[in-house]
C-alpha positions in Angstrom: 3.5 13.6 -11.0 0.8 15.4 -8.7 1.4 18.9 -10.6 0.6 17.2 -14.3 -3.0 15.8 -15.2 -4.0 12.5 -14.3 -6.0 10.1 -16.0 -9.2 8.8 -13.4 -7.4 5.3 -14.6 -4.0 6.5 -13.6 -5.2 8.4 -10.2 -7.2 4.9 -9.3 -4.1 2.9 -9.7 -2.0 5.5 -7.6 -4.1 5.1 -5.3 -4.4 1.2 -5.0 -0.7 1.0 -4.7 -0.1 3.5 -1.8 -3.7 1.3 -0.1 -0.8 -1.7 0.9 -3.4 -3.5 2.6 -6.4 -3.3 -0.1 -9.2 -1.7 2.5 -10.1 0.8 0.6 -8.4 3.5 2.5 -5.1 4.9 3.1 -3.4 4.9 6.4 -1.6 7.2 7.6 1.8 4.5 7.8 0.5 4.0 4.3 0.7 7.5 3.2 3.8 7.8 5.1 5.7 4.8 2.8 4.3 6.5 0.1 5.7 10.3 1.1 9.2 8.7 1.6 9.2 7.3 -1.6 9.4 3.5 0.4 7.2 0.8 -1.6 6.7 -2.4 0.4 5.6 -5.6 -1.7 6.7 -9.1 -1.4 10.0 -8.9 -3.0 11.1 -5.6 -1.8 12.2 -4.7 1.8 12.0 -1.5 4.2 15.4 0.2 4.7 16.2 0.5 8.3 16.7 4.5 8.6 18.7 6.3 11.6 16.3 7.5 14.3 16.6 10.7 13.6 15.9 10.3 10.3 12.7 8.1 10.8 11.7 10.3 13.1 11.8 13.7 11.2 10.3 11.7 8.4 7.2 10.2 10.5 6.5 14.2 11.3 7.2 15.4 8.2 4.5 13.2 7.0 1.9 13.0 9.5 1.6 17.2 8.6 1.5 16.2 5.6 -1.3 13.9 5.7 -3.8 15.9 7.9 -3.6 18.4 5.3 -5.8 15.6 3.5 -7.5 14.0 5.7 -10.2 16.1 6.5 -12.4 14.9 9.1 -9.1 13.9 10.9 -9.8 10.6 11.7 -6.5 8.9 10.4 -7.6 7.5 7.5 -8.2 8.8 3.6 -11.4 7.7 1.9 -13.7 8.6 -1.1 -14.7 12.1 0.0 -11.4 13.2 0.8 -9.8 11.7 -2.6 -12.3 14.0 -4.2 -12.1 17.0 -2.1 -8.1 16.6 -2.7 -8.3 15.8 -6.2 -10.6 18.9 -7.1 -8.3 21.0 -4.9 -5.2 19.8 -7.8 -7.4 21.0 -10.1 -8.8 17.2 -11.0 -12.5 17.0 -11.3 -13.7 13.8 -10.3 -17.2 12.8 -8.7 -17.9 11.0 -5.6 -19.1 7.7 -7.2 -15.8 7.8 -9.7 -13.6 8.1 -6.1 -15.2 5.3 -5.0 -14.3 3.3 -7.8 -10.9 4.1 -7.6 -10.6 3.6 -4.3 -13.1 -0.1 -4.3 
């Protein structure tokens, strides 16, 4: 999905669902659901993984995430959608991150 073009429509929905709690940013437990493929809503439930297998996981995706969030403080927002979108080759401005994002 990442390596084809996205619509700014599709891209701001992608983003609302891997924002679980609605803040407006994504966490990095967030972005680690989404990395794993795991979607957590009212009528589905986590999987209980081995430790090992959570564990690898969890660092799999923590590297994964700080190659997005820039200003490494733990949490994606509007400038970093951007900067990441541009860098898949998705031109979006600022104020059209924010809306995806609001």
């Amino acid at each position: 999905m990442i390596a084809e073009k996205l619509t700014k429509n599709e891209l701001s929905k992608l983003f609302n669902a891997i924002d679980l709690d609605g803040n407006g940013s994504i966490s990095v437990n967030e972005f680690s659901l989404f990395v794993t493929g795991i979607v957590q809503d009212e009528q589905s439930r986590i999987v209980s993984l081995d430790r090992e297998t959570e564990s690898e996981i969890k660092i799999q995706a923590r590297q994964m995430f700080n190659l997005f969030d820039l200003d490494s403080n733990g949490r994606l927002d509007a400038t970093e959608l951007r900067k990441t979108m541009q860098s898949l080759e998705q031109d979006i401005t600022l104020d059209q991150a924010k809306l995806m994002i609001a």
